[in-house]
C-alpha positions in Angstrom: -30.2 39.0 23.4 -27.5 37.0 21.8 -24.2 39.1 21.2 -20.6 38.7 20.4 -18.6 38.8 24.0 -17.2 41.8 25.4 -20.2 43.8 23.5 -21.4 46.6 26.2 -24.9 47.5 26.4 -24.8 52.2 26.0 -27.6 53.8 26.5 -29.0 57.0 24.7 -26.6 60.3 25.4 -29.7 62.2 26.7 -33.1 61.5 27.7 -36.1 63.7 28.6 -36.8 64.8 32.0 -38.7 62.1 34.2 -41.6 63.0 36.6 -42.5 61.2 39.7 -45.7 59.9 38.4 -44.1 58.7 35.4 -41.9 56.7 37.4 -44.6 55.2 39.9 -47.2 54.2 36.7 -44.3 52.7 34.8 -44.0 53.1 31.0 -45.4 56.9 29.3 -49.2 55.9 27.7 -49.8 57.0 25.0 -46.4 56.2 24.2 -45.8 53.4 21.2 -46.4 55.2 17.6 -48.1 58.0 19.0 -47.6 60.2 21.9 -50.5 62.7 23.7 -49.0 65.8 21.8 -48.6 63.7 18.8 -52.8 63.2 19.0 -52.8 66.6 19.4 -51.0 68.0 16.7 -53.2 65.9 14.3 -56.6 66.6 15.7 -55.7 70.3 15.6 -54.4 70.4 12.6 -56.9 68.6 11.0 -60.0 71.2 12.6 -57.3 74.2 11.3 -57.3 72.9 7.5 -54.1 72.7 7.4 -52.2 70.8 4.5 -51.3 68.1 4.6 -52.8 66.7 7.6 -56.4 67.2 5.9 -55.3 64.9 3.3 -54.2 62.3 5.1 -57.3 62.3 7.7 -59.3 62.2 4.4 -57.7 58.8 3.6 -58.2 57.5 7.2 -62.2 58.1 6.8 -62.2 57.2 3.3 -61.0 53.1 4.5 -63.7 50.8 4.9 -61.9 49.6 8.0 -62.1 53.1 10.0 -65.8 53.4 10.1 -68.0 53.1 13.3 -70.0 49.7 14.1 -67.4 47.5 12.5 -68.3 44.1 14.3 -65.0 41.6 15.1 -65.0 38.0 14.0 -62.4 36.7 16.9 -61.0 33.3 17.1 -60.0 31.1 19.9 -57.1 29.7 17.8 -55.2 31.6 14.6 -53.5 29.9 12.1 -50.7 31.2 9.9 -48.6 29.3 7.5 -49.2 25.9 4.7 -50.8 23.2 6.0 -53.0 24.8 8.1 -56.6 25.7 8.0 -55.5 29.8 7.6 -58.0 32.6 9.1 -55.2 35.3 9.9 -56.6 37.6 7.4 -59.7 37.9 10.1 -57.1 38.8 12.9 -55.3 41.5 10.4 -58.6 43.4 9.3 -60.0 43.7 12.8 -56.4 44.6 14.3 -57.0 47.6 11.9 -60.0 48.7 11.8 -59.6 48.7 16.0 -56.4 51.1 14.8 -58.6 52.9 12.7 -61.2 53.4 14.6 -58.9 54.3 17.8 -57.3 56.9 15.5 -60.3 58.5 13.7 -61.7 59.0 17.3 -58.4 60.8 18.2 -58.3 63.1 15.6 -61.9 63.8 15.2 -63.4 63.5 18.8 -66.2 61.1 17.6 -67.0 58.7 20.5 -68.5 56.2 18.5 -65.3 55.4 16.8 -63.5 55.0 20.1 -66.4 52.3 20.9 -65.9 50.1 18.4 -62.1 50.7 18.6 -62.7 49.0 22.7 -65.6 46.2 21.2 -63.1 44.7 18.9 -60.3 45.1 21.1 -62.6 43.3 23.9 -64.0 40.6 21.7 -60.3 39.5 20.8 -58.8 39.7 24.5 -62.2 37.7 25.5 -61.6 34.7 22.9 -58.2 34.4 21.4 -56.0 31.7 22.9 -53.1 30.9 20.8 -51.4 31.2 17.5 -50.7 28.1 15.6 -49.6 27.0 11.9 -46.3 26.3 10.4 -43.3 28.8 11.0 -45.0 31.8 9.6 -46.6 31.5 13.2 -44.2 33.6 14.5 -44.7 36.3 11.7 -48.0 36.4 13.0 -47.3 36.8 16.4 -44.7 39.5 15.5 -46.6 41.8 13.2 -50.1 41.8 14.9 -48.6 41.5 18.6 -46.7 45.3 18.0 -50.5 46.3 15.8 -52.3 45.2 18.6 -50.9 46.9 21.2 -50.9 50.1 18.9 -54.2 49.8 18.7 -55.1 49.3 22.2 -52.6 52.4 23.3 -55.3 55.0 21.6 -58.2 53.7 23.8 -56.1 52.7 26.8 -58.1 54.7 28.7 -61.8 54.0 27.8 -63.7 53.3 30.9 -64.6 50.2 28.9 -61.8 48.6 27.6 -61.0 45.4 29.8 -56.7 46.9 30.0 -56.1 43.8 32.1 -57.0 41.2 30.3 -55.7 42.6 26.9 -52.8 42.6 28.9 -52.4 39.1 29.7 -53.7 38.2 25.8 -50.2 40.3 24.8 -48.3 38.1 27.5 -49.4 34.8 27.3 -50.3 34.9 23.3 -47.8 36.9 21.3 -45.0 37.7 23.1 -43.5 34.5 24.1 -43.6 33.4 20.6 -42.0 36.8 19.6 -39.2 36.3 22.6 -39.0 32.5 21.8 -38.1 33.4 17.9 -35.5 35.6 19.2 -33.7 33.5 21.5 -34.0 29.9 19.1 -35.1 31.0 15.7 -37.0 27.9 15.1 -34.2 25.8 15.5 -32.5 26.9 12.7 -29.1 28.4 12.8 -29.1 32.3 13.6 -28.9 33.8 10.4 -31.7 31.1 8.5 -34.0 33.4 9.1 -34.3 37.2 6.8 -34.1 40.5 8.5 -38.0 41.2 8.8 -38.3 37.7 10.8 -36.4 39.1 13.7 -37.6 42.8 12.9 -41.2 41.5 13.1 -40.5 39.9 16.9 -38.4 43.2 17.8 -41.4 45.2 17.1 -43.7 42.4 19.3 -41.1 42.3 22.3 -40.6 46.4 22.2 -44.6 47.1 22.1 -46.1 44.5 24.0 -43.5 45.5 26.7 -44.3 48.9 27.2 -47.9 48.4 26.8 -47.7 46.2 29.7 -44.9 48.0 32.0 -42.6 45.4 31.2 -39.1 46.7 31.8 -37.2 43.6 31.5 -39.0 42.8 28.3 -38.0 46.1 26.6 -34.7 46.2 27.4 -33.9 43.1 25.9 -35.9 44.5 23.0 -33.6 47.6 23.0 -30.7 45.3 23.3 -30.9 43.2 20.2 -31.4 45.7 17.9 -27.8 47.0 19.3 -26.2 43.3 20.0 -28.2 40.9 18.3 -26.8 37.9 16.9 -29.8 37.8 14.4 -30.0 39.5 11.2 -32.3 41.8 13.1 -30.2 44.0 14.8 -29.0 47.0 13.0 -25.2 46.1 12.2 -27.0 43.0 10.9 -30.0 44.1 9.1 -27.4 47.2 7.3 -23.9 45.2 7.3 -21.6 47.6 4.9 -21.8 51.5 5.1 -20.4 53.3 1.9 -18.3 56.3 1.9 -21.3 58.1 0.2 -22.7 57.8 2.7 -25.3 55.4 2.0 -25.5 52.0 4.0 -26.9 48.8 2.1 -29.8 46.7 3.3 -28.9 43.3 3.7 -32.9 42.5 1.8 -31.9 44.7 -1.2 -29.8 41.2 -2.2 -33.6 39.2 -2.0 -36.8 41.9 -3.5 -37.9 44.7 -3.1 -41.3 43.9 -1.2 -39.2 42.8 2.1 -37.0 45.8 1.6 -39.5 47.9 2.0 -41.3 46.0 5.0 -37.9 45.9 6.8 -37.3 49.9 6.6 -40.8 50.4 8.0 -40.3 47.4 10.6 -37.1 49.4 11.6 -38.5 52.7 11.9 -41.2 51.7 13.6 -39.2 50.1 16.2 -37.3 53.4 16.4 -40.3 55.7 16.8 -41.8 53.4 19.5 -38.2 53.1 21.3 -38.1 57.1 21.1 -41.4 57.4 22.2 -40.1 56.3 25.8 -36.8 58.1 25.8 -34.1 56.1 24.1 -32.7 57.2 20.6 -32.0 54.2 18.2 -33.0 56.5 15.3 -29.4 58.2 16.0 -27.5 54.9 17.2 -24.5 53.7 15.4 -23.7 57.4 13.7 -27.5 57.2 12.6 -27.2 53.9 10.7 -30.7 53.4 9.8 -30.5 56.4 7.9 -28.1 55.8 5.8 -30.2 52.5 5.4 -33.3 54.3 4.8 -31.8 56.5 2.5 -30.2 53.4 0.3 -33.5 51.9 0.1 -35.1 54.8 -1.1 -32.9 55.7 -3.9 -32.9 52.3 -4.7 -36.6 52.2 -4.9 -36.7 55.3 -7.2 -34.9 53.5 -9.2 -31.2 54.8 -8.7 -28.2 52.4 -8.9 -26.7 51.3 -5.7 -23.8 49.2 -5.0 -23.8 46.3 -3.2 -21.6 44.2 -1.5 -21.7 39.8 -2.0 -22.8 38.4 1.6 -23.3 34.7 2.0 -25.0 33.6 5.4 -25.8 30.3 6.8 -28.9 28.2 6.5 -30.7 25.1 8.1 -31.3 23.4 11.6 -28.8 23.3 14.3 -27.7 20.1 14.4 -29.2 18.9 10.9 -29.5 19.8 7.4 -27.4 22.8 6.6 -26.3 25.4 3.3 -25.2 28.5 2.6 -26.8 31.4 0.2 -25.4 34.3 -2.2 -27.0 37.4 -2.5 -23.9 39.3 -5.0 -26.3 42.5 -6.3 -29.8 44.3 -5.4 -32.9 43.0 -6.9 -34.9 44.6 -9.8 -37.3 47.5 -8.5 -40.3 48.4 -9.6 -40.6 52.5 -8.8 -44.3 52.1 -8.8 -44.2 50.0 -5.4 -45.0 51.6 -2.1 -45.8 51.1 1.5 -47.0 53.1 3.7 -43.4 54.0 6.0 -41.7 57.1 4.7 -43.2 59.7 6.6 -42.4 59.3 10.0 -38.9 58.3 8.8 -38.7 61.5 6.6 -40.2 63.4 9.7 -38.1 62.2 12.1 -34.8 63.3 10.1 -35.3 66.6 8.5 -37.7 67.9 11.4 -37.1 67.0 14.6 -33.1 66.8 13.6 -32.7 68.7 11.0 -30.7 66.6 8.9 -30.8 66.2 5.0 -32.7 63.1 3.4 -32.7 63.4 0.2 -34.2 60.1 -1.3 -36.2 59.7 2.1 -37.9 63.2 1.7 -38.4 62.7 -2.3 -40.2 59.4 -1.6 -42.4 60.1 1.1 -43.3 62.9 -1.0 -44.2 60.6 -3.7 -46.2 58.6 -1.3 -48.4 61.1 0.1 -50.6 60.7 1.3 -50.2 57.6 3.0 -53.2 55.6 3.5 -53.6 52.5 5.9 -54.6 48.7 5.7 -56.6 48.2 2.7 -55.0 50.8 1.1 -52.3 48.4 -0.2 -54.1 45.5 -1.5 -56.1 42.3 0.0 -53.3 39.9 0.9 -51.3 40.5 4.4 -48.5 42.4 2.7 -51.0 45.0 2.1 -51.4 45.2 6.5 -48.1 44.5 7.4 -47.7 48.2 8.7 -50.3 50.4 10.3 -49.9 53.4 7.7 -51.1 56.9 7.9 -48.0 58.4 7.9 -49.1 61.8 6.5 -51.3 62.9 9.4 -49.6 61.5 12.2 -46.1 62.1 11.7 -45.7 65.7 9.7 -44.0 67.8 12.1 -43.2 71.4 11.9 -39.3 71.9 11.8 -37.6 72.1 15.0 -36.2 75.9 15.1 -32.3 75.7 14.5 -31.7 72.1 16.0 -28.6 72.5 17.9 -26.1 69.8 17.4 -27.0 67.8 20.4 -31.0 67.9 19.5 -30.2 65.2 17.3 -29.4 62.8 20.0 -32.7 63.9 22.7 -36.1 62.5 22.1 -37.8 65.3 22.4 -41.6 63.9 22.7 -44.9 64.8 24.0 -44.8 61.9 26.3 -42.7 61.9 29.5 -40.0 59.2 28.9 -39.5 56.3 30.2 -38.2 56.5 33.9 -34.4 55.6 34.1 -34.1 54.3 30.6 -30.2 54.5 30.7 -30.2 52.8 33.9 -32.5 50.5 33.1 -30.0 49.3 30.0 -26.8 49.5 32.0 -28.1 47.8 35.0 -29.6 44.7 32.6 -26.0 44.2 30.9 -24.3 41.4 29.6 -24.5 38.9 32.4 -28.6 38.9 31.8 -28.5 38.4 28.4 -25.8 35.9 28.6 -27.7 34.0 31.2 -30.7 33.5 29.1 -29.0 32.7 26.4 -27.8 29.9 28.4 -30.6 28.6 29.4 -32.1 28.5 25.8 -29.5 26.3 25.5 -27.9 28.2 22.7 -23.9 29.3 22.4 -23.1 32.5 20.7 -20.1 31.9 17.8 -16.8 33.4 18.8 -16.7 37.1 16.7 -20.6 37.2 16.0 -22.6 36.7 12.9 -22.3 34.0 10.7 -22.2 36.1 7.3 -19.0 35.7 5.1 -18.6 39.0 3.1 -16.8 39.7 -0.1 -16.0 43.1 -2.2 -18.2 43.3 -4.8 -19.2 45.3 -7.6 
């Protein structure tokens, strides 16, 4: 949304082939985490046997939140943050075990599970009003606005799911917080806020907008994680690429925990992006890779340089400060989240590139379970999960060079997505930025780097 001047907005090098009826109905559905032939895959090779999808279905049915009859508890009003009388964790459990349900019925054909998957979708869209609470409001609106509309995508089509009014719940309830965030940050100066607080929005902004066939919305989605002024967009989130060809993430300087959450928040935003025909897994010389890739080793306890940053914090206009990360945080190698499959899978199968430290850790992972798998509190939800069954892929046969830059997806790709992108452009942006009354610094972000150790 917000980007240094004279910043041009690219799109992908190659998209998939659109169809007319792709282009009248708007956005492909399914088409956020999971496409038709990703269901597919996964329901066929979970009635073959086949390793390791049978696994990973086995931890699906195994969470309490996946089984048939699960009844919702919605709220007119959601609170996140101190002071506040809190009930998000009632949002966060029924958001998954709609997902869970939505997903078990995919893979397994039961209708039941696709029934309460619509009953908790319905009961939410029929009640909930607003989210309210201190400034982790808009973590809430960001991480369950991109669940919910997952969620919703697998029973889209359920001759009982109210589609319409789910719709305008996405519009109205999470993503103008998630948009807001992006454009003010809460007041604060752009770079107050960590990475995940703009990857979080990103992920809102980018699925409630092709849920809802709104174009405008998920170009400017697409756009910041190019341009962004936030620590958000990718040059942002992964500031200093080595010669090793590793690329250091910015949250590596604060814990591991947000680390972790930012590489799934990232990918996630890529899978959903590709899902609809534009390549941000690629962008930038593949970028997030080398991010990914830092993380892992990192995480499996491997030394990895880092390089000082210092970035500005406080209101506009009132109290301000500055703050040093100069070297990663301690790891503990026993920590996990569910997000290195469908990065791992997205590399070394459909592009056949190597991954080392992403391969060796989703392999340490498997098989990836869900919410509830990862403790009680939210950090345990913060990503849908189930990696292992729905993204193993069989290996692309002998990827030629430019494979690595076409989504190649069982889902019919967003009509005109490189138009779309071009024809949006710097004026748009620049505009809105405007009339959020905000004034993009001269050269970009507001980090001061120095060589470090």
């Amino acid at each position: 949304m917000l980007k240094a001047a004279g910043a041009a907005v690219t799109a992908t090098t190659a998209l998939p082939a659109t169809t007319a009826a792709a282009a009248d109905s708007g956005f492909a559905h399914p088409g956020l985490l999971h496409t038709q032939t990703d269901l597919a895959r996964m329901a066929a090779k979970v009635k073959a046997g086949a390793a390791p999808y049978t696994a990973g279905f086995a931890k699906l049915t195994a969470n309490r939140h996946a089984q048939s009859g699960w009844t919702p508890n919605p709220q007119a009003t959601v609170y996140r943050g101190a002071g506040s009388p809190q009930n998000y964790a009632t949002l966060y459990n029924d958001i998954h075990a709609a997902y869970q349900n939505g997903l078990r019925h995919q893979v397994g054909g039961d209708s039941a599970y696709a029934d309460t998957a619509v009953s908790i979708l319905n009961a939410w869209s029929a009640k909930l009003t607003s989210l309210q609470g201190s400034a982790d409001r808009f973590l809430a609106a960001g991480l369950y606005g991109y669940q919910f509309a997952n969620a919703a995508e697998l029973v889209r089509d359920h001759p009982d799911f109210e589609l319409s009014r789910f719709q305008e719940m996405l519009t109205k309830v999470f993503a103008p917080l998630s948009d807001d965030f992006l454009v003010r940050h809460n007041g604060a100066v752009v770079t107050n806020y960590w990475t995940n607080w703009d990857l979080c929005a990103m992920a809102c902004v980018l699925a409630t907008g092709i849920f809802c066939d709104n174009r405008s919305q998920v170009t400017r989605a697409i756009d910041y994680f190019k341009h962004g002024e936030g620590l958000g967009s990718v040059r942002n989130a992964i500031p200093v690429v080595y010669d090793n060809g590793f690329a250091e993430w910015l949250e590596a300087g604060r814990d591991q925990g947000h680390a972790l959450l930012g590489v799934g928040l990232m990918g996630t935003f890529c899978e959903m992006a590709w899902n609809q025909g534009y390549d941000l897994y690629g962008y930038d010389d593949s970028r997030f890779l080398k991010g990914a890739q830092y993380v892992a080793k990192w995480s499996l306890g491997g030394d990895v340089s880092y390089t000082a940053n210092t970035r500005a914090k406080g209101a506009i206009g009132g109290w301000s400060g500055r703050e040093t990360a100069s070297a990663a945080a301690g790891v503990d190698p026993a920590m996990t989240r569910p997000i290195w499959a469908m990065i791992a899978n997205h590399y070394t199968k459909r592009r056949g590139l190597p991954a080392s430290y992403v391969t060796r850790i989703a392999a340490k992972s498997a098989p990836e379970g869900g919410g509830g798998d990862y403790g009680p509190n939210s950090g345990g939800y913060d990503q849908l999960g189930f990696g292992t069954l729905a993204f193993t892929r069989d290996r692309v046969a002998s990827p030629s060079p430019d494979s690595g830059t076409r989504p190649q997806t069982g889902a019919t790709a967003s009509p005109a997505a490189a138009q779309d992108l071009a024809a949006t452009g710097s004026s748009d942006i620049a505009g809105w930025s405007a009339a959020a009354g905000i004034t993009a610094v001269a050269g970009g972000l507001l980090l001061l780097r120095r060589r470090g150790k």
